[in-house]
C-alpha positions in Angstrom: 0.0 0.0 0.0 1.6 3.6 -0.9 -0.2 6.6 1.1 1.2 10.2 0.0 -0.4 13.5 1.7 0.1 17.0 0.1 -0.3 19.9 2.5 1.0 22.9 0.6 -0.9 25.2 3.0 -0.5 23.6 6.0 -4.3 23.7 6.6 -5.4 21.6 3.4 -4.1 17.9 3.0 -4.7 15.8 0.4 -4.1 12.6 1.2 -3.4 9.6 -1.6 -4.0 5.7 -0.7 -2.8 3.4 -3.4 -4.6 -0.2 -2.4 -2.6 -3.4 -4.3 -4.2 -6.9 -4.7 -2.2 -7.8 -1.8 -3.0 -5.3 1.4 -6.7 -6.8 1.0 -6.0 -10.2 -0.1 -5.6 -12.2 3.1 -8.1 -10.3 4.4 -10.6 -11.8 2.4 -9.4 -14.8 2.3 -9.9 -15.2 6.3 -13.4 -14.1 5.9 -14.5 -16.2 3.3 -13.3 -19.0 5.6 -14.7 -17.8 8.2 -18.4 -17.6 6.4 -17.8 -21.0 4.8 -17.7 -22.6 8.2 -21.1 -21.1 8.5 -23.0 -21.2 6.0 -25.9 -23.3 6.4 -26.8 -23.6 2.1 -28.9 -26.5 1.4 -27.3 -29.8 -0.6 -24.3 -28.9 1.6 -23.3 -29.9 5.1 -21.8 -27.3 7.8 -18.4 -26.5 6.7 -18.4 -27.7 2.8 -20.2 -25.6 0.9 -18.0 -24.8 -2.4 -15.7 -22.0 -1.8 -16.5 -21.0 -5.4 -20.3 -20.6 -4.5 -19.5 -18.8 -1.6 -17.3 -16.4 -3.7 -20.1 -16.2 -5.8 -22.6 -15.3 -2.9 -20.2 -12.8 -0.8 -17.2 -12.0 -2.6 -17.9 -9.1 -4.0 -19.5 -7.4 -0.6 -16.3 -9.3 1.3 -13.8 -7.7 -0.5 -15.5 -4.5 0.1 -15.4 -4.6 3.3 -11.9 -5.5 3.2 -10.9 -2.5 1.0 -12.3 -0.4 3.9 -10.6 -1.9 6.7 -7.4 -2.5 5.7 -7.6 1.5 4.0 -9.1 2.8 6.8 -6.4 1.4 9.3 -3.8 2.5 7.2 -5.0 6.1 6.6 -5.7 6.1 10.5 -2.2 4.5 11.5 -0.5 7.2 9.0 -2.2 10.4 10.7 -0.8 8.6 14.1 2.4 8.1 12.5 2.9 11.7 11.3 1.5 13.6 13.9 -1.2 15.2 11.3 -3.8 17.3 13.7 -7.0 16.6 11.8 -9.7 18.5 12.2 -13.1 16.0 11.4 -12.9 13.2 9.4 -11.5 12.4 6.2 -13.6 13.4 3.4 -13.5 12.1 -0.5 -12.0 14.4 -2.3 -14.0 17.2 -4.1 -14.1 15.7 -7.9 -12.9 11.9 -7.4 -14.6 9.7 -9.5 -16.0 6.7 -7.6 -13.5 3.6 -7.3 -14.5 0.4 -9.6 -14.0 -2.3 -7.3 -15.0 -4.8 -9.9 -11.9 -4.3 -11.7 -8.5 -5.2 -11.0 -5.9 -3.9 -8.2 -4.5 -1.3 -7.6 -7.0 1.0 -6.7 -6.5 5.0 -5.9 -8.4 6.6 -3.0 -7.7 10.7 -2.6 -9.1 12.0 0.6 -9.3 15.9 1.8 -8.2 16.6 5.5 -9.0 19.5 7.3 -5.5 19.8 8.8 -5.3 22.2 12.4 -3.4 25.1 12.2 0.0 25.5 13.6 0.7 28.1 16.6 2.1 27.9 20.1 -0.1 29.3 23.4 1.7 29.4 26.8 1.0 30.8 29.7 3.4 31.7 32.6 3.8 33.6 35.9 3.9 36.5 33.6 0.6 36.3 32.8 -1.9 38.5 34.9 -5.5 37.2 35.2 -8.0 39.0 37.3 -9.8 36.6 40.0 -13.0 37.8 41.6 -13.7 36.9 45.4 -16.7 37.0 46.1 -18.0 38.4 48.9 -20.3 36.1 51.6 -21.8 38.8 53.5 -24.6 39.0 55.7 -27.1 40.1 52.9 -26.3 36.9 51.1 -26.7 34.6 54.1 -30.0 36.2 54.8 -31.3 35.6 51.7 -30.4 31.9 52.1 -31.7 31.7 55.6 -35.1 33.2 53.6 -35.0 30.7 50.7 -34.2 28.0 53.6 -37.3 28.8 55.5 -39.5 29.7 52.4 -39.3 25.9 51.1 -39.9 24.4 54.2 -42.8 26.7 54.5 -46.6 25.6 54.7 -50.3 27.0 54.4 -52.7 27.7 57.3 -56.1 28.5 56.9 -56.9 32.1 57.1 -60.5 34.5 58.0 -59.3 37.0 55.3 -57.5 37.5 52.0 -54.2 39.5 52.6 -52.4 39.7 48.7 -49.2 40.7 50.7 -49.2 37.1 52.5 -49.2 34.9 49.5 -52.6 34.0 50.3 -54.5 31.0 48.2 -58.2 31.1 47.6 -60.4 28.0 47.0 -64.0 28.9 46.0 -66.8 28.3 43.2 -66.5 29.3 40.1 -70.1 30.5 37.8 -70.6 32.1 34.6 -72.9 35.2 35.1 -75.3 36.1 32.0 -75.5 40.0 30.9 -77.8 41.0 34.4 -75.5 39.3 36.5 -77.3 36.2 37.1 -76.2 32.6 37.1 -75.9 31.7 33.4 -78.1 28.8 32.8 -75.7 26.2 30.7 -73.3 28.2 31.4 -69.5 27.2 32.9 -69.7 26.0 36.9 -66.5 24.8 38.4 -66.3 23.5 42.6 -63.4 24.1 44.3 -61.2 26.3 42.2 -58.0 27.4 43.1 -57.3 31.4 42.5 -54.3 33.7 43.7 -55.1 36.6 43.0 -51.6 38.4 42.8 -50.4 36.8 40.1 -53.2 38.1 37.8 -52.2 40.4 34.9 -54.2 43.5 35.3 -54.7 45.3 38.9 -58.2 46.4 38.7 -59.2 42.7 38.4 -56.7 41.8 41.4 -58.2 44.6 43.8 -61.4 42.9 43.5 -60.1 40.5 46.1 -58.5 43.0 48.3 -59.8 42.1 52.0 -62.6 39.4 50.8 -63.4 37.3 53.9 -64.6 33.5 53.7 -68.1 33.2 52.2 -67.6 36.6 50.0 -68.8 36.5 46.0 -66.7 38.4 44.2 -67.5 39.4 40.8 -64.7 39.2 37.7 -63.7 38.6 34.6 -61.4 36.1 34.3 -60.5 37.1 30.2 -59.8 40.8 31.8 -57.7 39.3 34.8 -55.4 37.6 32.0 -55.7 39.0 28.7 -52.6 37.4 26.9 -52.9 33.8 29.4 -54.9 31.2 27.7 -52.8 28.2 29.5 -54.2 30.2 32.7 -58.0 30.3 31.9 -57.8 27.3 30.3 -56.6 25.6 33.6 -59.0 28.1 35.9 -62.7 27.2 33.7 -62.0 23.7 33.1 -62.3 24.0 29.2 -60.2 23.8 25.9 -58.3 26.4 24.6 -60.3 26.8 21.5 -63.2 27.5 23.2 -61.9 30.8 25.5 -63.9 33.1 23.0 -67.0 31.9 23.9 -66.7 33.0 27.5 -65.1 36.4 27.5 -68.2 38.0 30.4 -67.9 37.8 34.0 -67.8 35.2 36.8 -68.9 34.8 40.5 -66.6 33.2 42.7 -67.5 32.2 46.4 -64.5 32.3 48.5 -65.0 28.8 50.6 -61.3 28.9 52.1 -58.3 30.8 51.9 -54.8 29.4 52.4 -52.1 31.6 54.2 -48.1 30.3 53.6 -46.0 30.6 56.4 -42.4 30.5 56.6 -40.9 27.8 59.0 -39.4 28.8 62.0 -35.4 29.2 61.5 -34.9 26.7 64.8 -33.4 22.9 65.0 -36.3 21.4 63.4 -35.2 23.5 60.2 -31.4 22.6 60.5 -31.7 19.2 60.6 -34.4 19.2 57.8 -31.4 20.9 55.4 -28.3 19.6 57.3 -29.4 16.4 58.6 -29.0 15.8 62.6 -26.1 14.2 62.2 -24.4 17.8 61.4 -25.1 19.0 65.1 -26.4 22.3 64.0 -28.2 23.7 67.3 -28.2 27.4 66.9 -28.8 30.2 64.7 -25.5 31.0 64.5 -24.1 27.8 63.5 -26.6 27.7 61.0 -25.4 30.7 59.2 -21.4 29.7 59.5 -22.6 26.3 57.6 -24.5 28.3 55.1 -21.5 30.5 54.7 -19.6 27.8 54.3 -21.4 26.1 51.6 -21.8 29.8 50.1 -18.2 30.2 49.7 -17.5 26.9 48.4 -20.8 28.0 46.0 -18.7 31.5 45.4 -15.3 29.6 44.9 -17.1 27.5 41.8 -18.1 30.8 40.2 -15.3 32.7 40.7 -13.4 29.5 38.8 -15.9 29.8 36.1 -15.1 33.7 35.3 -11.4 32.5 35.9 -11.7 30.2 32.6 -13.7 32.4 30.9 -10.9 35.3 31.1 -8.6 32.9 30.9 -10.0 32.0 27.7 -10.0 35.7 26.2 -6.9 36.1 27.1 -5.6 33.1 25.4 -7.3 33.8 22.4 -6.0 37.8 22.3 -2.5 36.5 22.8 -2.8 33.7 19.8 -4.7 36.3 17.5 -6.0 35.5 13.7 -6.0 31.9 12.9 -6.5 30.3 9.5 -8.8 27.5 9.1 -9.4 25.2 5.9 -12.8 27.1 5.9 -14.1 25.5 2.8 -13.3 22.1 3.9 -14.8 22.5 7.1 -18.2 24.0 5.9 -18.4 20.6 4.0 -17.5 18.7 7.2 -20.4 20.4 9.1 -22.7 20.2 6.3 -21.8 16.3 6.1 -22.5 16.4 9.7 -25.7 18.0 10.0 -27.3 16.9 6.5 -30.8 17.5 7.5 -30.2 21.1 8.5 -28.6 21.6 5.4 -26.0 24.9 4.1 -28.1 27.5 5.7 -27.7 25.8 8.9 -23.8 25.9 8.2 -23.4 29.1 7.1 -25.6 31.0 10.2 -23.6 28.7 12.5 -19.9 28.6 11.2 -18.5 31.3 12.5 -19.7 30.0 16.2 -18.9 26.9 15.3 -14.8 28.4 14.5 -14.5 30.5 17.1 -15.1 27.0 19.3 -12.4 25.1 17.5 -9.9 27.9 18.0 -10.6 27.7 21.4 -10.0 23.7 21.8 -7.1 23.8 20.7 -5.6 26.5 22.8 -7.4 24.7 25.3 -5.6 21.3 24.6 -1.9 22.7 24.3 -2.9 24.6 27.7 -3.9 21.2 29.2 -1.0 19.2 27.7 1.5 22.2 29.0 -0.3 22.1 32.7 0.2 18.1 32.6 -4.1 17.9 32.9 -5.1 14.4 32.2 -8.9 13.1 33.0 -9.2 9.6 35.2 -12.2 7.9 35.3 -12.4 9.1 38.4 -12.6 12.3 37.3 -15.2 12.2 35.2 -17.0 10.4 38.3 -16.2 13.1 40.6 -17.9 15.5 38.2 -20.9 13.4 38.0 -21.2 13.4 41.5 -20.6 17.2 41.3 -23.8 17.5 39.0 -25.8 15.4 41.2 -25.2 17.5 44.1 -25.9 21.0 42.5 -29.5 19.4 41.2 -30.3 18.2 45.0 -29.0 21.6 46.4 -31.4 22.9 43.6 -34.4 22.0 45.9 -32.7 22.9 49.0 -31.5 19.5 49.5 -28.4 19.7 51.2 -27.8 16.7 53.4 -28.2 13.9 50.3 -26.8 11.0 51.6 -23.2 9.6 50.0 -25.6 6.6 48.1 -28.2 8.3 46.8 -25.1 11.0 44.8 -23.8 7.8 43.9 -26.5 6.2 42.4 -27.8 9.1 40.6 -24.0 9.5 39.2 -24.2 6.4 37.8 -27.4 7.5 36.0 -26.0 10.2 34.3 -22.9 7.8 33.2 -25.1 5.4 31.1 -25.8 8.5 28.5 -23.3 9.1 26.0 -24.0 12.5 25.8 -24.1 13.4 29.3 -20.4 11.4 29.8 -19.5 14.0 27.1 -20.5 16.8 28.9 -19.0 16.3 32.1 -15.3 14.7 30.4 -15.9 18.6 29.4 -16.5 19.5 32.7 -13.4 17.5 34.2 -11.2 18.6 31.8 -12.1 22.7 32.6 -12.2 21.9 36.3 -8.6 20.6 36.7 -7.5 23.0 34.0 -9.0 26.0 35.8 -7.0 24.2 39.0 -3.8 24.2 37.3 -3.5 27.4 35.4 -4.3 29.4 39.2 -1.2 27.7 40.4 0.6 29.0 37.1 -0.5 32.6 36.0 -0.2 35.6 38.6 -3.7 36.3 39.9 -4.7 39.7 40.1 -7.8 39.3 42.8 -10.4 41.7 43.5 -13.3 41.6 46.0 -16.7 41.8 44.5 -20.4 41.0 45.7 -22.4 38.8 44.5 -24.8 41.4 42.4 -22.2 43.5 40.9 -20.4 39.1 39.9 -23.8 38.6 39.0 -24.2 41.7 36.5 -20.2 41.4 35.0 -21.3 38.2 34.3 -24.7 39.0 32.3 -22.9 42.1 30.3 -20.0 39.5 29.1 
């Protein structure tokens, strides 16, 4: 087999495979074997069919096959071999004719390969990154200590409706005709659940204002939410399509009313978050262990920013790249073939600005000696479990249940993806503050929280 690659450009390859009789031949061979031993043809026992019917049968599709493999692992061994950063896959070249595999060896393959382009990114003690500390104060705890008690909240029942409270009505629901009567035929619905504040327009909210158990108020639900089908659909118990037909107003008899109460920030709470096992008996120990979660919380973020700086940093120091851009909008169009070239063409330059960035972030990697275990890509799992618990306040999940859930997430291809990316910008982000000089600056968590929307 003779394999020559042209890269004039340093971007654009051209790779050559020349395939004799003889790279594919044994190849076959074995294979024909192989099926011979199996073939269950009738007239013939196991084992002793005519090879000449079985190259009759399979040889064509077997030799095929063979082309591909022992080409492909060639063409694969050779980019190995040489080093050649390919961007993609190999693609047939633009204008080959295809191969006659009926005819005689040799046979000539050309393939085009998007080849990476060549520049050097390092980063030193010379390097000055800003890293933001941010701030746990007391505002932040509070707000914790709020969301804390809020979730473990509950509803009492209440005499009066008080909008500032949160308060939930249940009542009955009637259509009212043009004098303000019950609607014969018209829309009744028991128990219905209203809250007021979250309607749309005030006038219809202030309706409610101070209604006691047992009250009729008089609305309109259409006025109450003018743009929220999904709402009135849910509140009158009918389709979508038919809204229009009841645009008047409605009784509603208040028959309870639901008040939310926070729960108490005492032992009952901290154990409910932290488990007992964490011996949190005060108030003050429950806002050091909230701290300390928020810092680790504030540590995460300020690592995040890190990269990203990092990252525009990097690519300001690299500067203009050239890419095989022609070959690479027919990789992605190959790729995503039932988007087609519009797809490509809106997405490219994204899709560019990405790959630049890989690769600085690769030679970064390979300079800062980053390699992702197994047990990396574990520990980030586990890491993903634990921000959706703390999600829904749930703090204390024990060691099993992150484990179980971790394994979960490492069944699905795409998610294993997604947090070897994760692993790989965690221990980068790990190394490169042990290597550049950080320039770090307080900040709180709004003013973090707005740099990071404006970026």
């Amino acid at each position: 087999m003779k394999i020559t690659f042209e890269n004039p450009d340093k971007i654009n390859g051209l790779m050559t495979i020349v395939v004799e009789e003889a790279d594919y031949k044994d190849e076959v061979e074995k294979t024909l074997k192989d099926y011979r031993k199996r073939a269950n043809i009738p007239g013939f026992r196991p084992g002793q069919v005519p090879m000449g019917l079985i190259r009759r049968q399979v040889g064509a599709s077997v030799k095929v096959d063979a082309i591909n493999k022992v080409m492909g692992e060639a063409l694969q061994n050779y980019i190995v071999d040489n080093k050649i950063h390919m961007l993609g896959q190999p693609m047939a070249a633009e204008g080959q004719e295809a191969v006659d595999l009926e005819k005689d060896a040799p046979y000539e393959f050309k393939f085009d390969i998007a080849v990476a382009p060549e520049f050097q990114i390092a980063l030193t003690e010379k390097d000055k990154i800003d890293y933001y500390d941010i701030a746990v104060d007391d505002k932040l705890i509070d707000q914790q200590v709020e969301m804390y008690a809020s979730r473990a909240g509950h509803y009492e029942k209440a005499e009066n409706y008080d909008p500032e409270q949160r308060d939930m009505l249940k009542g009955d629901l009637r259509e009212l005709d043009a004098e303000g009567n019950t609607l014969e035929g018209g829309i009744e619905v028991e128990s219905t659940v209203l809250m007021p504040q979250y309607m749309k327009v005030d006038d219809q909210k202030k309706l409610f204002d101070g209604a006691k158990l047992g009250d009729i108020i008089t609305w309109n639900p259409r006025a109450a939410y003018p743009d929220g089908d999904a709402e009135l659909s849910a509140i009158l118990k009918i389709d979508k399509e038919k809204l229009a037909e009841h645009t008047g107003d409605f009784s509603y008899q208040i028959t309870e009313i639901s008040r939310f109460v926070k729960a108490e920030v005492n032992k009952e709470l901290f154990d409910s978050i932290y488990g007992a096992e964490a011996g949190i008996n005060d108030e003050k120990q429950f806002r050091d262990t909230i701290a300390k979660g928020l810092q680790q919380q504030m540590e995460a973020d300020s690592d995040y920013k890190f990269l990203l700086d990092i990252r525009k940093y990097a690519e300001e120091k690299v500067g203009d790249v050239t890419f095989p851009e022609a070959l690479l909008k027919r990789v992605m169009l190959q790729n995503n073939q039932d988007r087609g070239a519009e797809f490509v063409e809106k997405n490219f330059e994204a899709s560019i600005k990405e790959l630049k960035w890989h690769i600085i972030r690769e030679q970064l990697a390979s300079a800062a000696g980053v390699k992702v275990e197994d047990a990396d890509v574990k520990d980030a799992a586990r890491e993903m479990a634990r921000a959706q618990f703390a999600q829904y306040g749930m703090s204390n999940v024990p060691d099993e249940y992150l484990d179980n859930y971790a394994q979960e997430m490492l069944k699905k291809r795409e998610t294993v993806d997604n947090l070897v990316e994760r692993a790989i910008d965690r221990k980068l982000t790990i190394a490169l503050k042990g290597v550049v000089k950080l320039n770090k600056k307080s900040i709180s968590i709004d003013d973090f929280n707005k740099m990071l929307s404006e970026q």
